[in-house]
C-alpha positions in Angstrom: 130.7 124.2 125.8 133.5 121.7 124.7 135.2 122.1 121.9 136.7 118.6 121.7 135.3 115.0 121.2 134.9 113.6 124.4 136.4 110.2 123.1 135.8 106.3 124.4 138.1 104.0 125.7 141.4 104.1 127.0 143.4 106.9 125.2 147.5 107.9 125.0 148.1 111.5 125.0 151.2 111.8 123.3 149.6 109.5 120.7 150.8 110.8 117.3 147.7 112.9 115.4 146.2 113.3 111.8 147.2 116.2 110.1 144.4 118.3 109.2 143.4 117.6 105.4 144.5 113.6 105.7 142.3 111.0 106.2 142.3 109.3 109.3 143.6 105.6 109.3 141.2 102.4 109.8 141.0 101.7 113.4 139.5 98.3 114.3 138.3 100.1 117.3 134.1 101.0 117.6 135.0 104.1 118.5 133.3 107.1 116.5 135.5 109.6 116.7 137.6 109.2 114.3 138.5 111.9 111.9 138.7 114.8 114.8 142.4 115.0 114.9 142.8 112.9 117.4 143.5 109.7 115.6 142.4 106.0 115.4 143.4 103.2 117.5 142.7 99.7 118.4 141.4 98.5 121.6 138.4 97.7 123.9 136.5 99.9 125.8 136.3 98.9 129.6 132.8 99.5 131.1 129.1 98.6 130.4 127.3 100.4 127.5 123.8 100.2 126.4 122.5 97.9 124.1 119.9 96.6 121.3 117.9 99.1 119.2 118.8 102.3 121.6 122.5 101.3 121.4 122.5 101.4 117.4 120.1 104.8 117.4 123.0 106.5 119.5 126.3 105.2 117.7 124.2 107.3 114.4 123.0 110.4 116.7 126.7 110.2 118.5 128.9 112.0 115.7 125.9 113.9 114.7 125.5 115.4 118.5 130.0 115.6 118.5 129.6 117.6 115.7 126.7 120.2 116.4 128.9 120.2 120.1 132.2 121.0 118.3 131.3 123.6 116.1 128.9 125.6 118.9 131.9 125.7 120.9 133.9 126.9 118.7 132.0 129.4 117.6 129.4 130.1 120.2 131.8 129.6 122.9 133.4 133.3 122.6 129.7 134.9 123.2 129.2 132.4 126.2 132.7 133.6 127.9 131.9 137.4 127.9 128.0 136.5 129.4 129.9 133.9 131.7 132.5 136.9 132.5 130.3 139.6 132.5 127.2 137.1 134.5 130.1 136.5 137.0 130.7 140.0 137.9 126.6 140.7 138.3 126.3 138.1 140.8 129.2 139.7 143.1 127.6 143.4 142.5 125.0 143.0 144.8 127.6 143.5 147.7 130.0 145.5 145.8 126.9 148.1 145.7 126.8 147.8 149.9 130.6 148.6 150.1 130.8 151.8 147.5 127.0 153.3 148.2 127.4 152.5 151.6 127.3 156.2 153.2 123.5 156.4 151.0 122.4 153.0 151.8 123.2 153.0 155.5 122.6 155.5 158.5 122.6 155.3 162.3 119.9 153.6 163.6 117.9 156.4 165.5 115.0 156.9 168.3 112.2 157.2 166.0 111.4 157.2 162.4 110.0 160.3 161.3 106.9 160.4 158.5 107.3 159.7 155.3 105.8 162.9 154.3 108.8 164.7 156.2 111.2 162.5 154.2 109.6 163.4 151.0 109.4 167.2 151.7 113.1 166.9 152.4 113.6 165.2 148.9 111.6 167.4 146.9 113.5 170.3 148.7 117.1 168.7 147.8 115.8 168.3 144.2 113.0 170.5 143.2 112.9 169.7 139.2 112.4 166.0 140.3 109.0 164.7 140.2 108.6 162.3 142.8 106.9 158.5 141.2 107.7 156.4 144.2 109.3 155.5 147.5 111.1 152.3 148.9 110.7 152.2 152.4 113.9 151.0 154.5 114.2 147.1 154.5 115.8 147.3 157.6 116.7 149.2 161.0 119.6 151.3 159.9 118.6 151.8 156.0 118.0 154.6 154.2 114.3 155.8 152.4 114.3 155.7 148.4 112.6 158.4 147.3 112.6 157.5 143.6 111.7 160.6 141.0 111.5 161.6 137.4 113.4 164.3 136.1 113.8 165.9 132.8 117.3 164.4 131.7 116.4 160.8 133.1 117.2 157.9 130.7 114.2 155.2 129.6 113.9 152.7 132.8 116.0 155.1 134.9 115.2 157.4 138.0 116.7 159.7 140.4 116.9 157.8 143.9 117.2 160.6 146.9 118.2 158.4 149.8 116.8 159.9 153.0 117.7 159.3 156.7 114.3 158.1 158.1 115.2 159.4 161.4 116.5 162.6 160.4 115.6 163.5 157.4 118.6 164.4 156.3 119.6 164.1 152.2 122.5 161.5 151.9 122.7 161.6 148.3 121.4 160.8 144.9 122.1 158.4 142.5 120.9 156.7 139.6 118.4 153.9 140.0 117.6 151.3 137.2 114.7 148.8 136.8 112.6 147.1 138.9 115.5 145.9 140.8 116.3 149.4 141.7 120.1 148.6 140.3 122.0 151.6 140.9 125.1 152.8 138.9 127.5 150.1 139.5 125.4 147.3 139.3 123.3 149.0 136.2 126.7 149.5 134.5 127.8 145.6 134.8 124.0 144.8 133.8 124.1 146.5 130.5 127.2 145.1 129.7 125.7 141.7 130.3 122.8 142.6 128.7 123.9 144.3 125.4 128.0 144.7 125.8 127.1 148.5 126.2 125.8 148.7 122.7 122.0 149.1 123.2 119.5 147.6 121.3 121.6 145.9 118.7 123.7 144.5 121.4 121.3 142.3 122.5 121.5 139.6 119.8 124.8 139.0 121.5 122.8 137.7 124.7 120.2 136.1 123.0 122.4 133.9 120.9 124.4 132.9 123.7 121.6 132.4 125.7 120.0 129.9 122.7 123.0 128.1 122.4 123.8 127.7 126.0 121.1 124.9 126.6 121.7 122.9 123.3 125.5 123.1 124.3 124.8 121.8 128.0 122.5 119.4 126.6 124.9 118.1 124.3 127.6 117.6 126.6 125.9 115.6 128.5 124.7 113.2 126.5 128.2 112.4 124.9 129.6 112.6 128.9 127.1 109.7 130.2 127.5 108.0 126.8 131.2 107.6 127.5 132.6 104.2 128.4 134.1 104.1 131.8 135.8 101.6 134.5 133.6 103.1 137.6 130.4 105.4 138.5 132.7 107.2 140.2 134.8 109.0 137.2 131.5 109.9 136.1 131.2 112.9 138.6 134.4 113.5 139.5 137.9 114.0 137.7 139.6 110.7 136.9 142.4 110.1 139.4 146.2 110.1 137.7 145.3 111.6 134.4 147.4 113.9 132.8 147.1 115.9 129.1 144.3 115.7 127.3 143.0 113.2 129.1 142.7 115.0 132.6 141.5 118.1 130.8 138.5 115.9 129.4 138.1 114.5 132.5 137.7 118.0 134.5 135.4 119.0 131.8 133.1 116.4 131.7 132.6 115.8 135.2 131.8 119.7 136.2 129.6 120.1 133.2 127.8 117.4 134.3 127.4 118.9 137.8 126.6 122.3 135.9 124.5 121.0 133.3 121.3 121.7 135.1 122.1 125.5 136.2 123.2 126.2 133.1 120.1 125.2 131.2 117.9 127.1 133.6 119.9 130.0 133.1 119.2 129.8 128.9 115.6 129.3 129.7 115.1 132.1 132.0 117.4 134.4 130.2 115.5 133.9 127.1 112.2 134.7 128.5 113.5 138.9 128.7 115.2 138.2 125.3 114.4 140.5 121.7 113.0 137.7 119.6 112.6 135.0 121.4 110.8 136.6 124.3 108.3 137.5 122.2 107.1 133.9 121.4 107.4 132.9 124.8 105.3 135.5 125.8 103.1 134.7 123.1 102.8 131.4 124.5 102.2 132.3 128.5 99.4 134.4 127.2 98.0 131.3 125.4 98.3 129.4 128.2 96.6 132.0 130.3 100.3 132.4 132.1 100.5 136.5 131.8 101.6 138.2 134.6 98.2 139.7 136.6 98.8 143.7 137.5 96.3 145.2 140.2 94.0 147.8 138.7 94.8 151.2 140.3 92.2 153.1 138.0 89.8 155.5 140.0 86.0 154.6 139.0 84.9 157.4 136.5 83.6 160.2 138.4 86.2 160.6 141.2 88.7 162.6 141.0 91.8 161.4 143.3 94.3 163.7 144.4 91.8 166.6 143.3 88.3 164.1 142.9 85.1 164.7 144.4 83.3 161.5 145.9 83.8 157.6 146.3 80.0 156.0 146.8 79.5 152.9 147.4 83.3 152.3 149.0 84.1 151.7 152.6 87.2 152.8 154.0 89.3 150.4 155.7 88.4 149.6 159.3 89.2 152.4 161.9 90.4 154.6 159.1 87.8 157.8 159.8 89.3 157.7 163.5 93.1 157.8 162.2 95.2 161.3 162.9 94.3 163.7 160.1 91.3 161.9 158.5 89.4 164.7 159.1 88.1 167.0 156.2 90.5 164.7 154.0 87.3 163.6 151.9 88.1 164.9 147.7 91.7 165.1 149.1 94.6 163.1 149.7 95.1 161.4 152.7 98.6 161.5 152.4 101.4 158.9 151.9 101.9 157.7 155.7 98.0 156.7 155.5 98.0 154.6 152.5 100.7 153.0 154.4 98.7 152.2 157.3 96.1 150.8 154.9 98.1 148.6 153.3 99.5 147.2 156.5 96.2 146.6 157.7 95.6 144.9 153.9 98.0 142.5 155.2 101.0 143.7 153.3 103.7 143.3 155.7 107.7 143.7 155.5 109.4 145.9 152.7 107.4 147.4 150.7 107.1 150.3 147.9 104.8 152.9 147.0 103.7 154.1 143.6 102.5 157.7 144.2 98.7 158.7 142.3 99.2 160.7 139.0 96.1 161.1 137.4 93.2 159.3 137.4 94.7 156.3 139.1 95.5 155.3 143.1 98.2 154.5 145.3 99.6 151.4 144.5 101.6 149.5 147.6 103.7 146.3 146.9 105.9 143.9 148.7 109.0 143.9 147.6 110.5 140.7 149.6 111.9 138.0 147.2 112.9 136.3 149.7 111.5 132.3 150.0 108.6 132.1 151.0 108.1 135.3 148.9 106.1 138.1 150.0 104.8 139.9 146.6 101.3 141.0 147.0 100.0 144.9 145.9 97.2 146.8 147.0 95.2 149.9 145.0 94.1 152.3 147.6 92.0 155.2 146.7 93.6 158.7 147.7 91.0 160.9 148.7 89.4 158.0 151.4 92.2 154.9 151.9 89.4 153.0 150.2 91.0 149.6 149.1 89.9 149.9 145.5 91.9 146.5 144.7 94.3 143.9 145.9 96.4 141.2 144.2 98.3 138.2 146.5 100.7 136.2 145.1 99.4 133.3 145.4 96.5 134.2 143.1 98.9 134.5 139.9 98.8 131.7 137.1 101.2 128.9 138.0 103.3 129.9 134.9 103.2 133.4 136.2 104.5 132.4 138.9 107.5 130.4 138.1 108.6 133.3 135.4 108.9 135.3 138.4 110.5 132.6 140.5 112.8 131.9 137.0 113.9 135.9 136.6 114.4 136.5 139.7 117.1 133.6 140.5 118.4 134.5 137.1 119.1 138.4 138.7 120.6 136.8 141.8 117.2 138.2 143.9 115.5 134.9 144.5 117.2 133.8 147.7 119.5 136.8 148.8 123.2 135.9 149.1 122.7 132.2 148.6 121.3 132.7 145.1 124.7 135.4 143.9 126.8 132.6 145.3 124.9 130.3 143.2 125.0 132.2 140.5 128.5 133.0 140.5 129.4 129.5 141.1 127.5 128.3 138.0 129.4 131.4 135.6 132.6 130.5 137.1 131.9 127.1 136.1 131.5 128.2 132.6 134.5 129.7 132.5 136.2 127.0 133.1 134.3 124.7 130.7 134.8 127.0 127.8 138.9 127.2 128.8 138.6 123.0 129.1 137.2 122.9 125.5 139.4 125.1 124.4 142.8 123.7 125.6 141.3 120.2 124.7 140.8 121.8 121.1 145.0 122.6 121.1 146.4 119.9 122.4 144.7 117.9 119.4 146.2 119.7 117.4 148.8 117.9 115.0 152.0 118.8 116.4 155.4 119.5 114.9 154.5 119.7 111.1 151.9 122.1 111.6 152.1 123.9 115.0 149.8 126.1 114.9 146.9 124.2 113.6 144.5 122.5 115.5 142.2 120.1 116.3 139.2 118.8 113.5 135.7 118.5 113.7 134.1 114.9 113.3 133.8 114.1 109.4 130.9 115.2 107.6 128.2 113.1 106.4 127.2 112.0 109.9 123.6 113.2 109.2 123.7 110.2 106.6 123.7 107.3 108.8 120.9 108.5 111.4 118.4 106.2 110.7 115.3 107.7 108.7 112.7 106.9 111.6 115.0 109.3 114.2 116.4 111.7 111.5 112.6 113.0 110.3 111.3 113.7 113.6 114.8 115.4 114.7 114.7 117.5 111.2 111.0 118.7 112.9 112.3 119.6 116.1 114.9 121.1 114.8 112.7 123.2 112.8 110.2 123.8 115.3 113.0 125.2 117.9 114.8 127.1 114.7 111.3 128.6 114.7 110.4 129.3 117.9 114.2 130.4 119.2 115.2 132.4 115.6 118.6 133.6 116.4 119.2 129.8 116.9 118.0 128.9 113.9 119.3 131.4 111.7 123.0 130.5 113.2 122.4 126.6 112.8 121.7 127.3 109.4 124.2 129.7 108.8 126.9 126.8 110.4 125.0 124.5 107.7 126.5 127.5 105.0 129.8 127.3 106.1 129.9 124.0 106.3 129.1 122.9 102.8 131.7 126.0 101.3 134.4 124.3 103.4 132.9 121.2 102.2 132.9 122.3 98.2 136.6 123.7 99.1 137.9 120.8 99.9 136.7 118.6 96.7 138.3 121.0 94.9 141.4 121.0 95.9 141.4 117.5 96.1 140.6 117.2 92.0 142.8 120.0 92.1 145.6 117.5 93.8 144.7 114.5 91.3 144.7 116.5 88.1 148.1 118.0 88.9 148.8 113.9 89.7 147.6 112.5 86.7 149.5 115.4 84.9 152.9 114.3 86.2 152.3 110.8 85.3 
């Protein structure tokens, strides 16, 4: 996310600076950097470096990799503040949803809980043109019952959430429930902001181009920051000790983004896997690999009729099921909601869980709902005229690719481990913040300074392309066009920096036979 040359060697901060347009002076220094604004200058680098053929490969891929870094955080870096921003405030609205819903999340914790068929009767009562679709059941001693519902004016992906007191069945409100996560207003609101700055559809190239650029940003940081020349191992993970300027700034940058580096890429992966256009060819790809996502099949077998069906041969009900309270003359019914639950309990699926209610032709479906590690994520299918267990699904049984893209989306929405993973999360888009500010105030301060004040720093010259060797530059051109291909948005806006580029480029000749026409004129 810098928008500066992390330079080698020993450096002077109030070291006088190129004006942009001039060329930069001969330095007998190795150092590549020349031409960013910064200036040239003479001197030895302190430190070990690498050597041989790798050492010759990089000093050709260096300005190549300053370059692609400079001009992604220039112009990348704006999209990656407001998803670092908006990222920052997600992660905290978890517990900002506790404080301001708290009279519908919370009650006190009573004698006994009353059925869920009571709480539901009292939410169809409090909203009668609600259709009720599902039900979270508290987490914990002192929460409240989700009773979630369609209704005619609700939004794609949105529900009506009832929150009922288990104990009393009394209506503590309603509110607007989003996703899978069950996000309610607040947290929804800072989630489409992050998502699609409010804008819908369209809006979401905004995320997906940051998100594509965030990794090759991270990546590239990196490799200039461990390339770097240095005294000790030390100033390569923290801040360098008595710096001050430009130097310091660098020194702040490089260091966190290093510690950062790792998060950060994560994040680009997993926030590209919910992404327009390049979600599509992942998914693609999981499916190849056999990585979808498995759903348990809640389809009654042709012939039975559910809430309304006639028989179920050849099932067995769960164990001890015909002796439960209110079995009886249930068969062609529905046993009821507080049933299936007992039958999914005895299935094994213990803690918090949710259930989808039949509609027709299909079953109750009950999942866990626990992300918490180790993760308790299973689902049951249970039949609604018998409690028959027409079909499970555990966790453990998904694809390992499945499985980490639920491990991966879930960290990235802050629900993998609870308060530890927000923290995390907030940590790493504060950190980003700060990285893009770092690149930016290193981009001013190399700046030329009194002629031309409001200038500012340059990129690496162009040409740097030219002296990659051909053996590394033909297999980069290929990766580069197989990840232009496979992440589009990034390679329609590295080509589209290419553009821009070569008009600046064509600019510049001009005015300079511009300048020595008018030169040979006057002589």
């Amino acid at each position: 996310m810098a928008i500066d040359d992390p330079v080698q060697g020993p450096e002077t901060d109030d070291r006088p600076t190129t004006p942009a347009g001039e060329a930069p002076e001969t330095a007998t220094s190795t150092d590549t950097s020349g031409g960013t604004g910064a200036g040239t200058r003479t001197g030895t680098s302190t430190g070990t470096g690498t050597s041989g053929g790798a050492s010759s490969v990089w000093s050709a891929l260096r300005p190549l990799v300053l370059r692609l870094h400079f001009y992604a955080g220039l112009l990348i870096a704006p999209l990656l503040l407001i998803a670092a921003t908006t990222g920052f405030l997600y992660a905290l609205s978890y517990q900002a949803e506790k404080v301001v819903y708290r009279h519908e999340l919370r009650v006190p914790v009573g004698d006994r809980t009353l059925p869920l068929s009571e709480q539901l009767d009292a939410a169809r009562a409090a909203r009668p043109d609600g259709t009720v679709t599902s039900v979270r059941l508290p987490s914990e001693d002192g929460a409240t019952t989700r009773v979630l519902m369609s209704t005619p004016d609700a939004e794609e992906s949105k529900s009506l959430a009832v929150f009922v007191d288990p104990y009393t069945a009394e209506v503590r409100g309603e509110l607007t429930s989003y996703g899978s996560s069950g996000a309610l207003p607040l947290r929804t609101w800072i989630s489409e902001l992050h998502r699609h700055l409010l804008l819908g559809e369209p809006g979401r190239v905004y995320s997906e181009l940051a998100a594509s650029w965030l990794w090759v940003v991270a990546l590239g940081g990196v490799l200039l920051w461990l390339a770097r020349t240095r005294t000790s191992k030390r100033a390569l993970l923290t801040p360098e000790r008595g710096a001050t300027g430009r130097r310091r700034t660098l020194s702040l940058h490089g260091s966190l983004g290093l510690w950062a580096a790792t998060g950060l890429v994560l994040l680009s992966a997993t926030g590209l896997t919910w992404s327009t256009y390049a979600g599509e060819n992942i998914g693609s790809v999981k499916d190849q690999l056999g990585g979808g996502t498995p759903v348990v099949s809640a389809a009654l077998a042709e012939g039975t009729g559910g809430a309304g069906g006639g028989g179920h041969e050849g099932h067995e009900s769960m164990p001890g099921m015909e002796n439960m309270p209110g079995m009886e003359g249930m068969a062609g019914g529905d046993i009821g909601i507080d049933l299936v639950v007992v039958a999914a309990r005895q299935a094994g699926l213990d803690g918090p869980v949710s259930v989808t209610l039949p509609t027709e032709g299909t079953g109750y479906v009950v999942a866990q709902t626990d992300t918490q590690f180790p993760v308790r994520l299973d689902s049951v299918a249970i039949d609604p005229a018998t409690g028959v267990l027409m079909d499970e699904l555990r966790f453990a049984d998904y694809p390992l690719l499945a499985q980490l893209t639920r491990f991966g989306i879930d960290a990235h929405m802050g629900l993998f481990l609870g308060v530890t993973n927000q923290l995390a999360l907030a940590a790493l888009a504060l950190s980003l913040i700060l990285l893009i500010c770092w690149g930016y105030r290193m981009w001013w301060l190399r700046r030329p300074t009194k002629e031309r004040k409001l200038s500012a720093g340059r990129a690496i010259p162009r040409g740097a392309w030219r002296k990659v060797p051909v053996t590394a530059l033909l297999p980069l051109a290929a990766a580069v066009a197989l990840i232009g291909w496979f992440l589009p948005l990034l390679g329609i806006s590295l080509l589209a920096f290419l553009v821009l580029d070569a008009l600046l480029a064509l600019r510049a000749r001009v005015r300079a036979r511009t300048a020595r026409t008018a030169g040979t004129a006057r002589t």
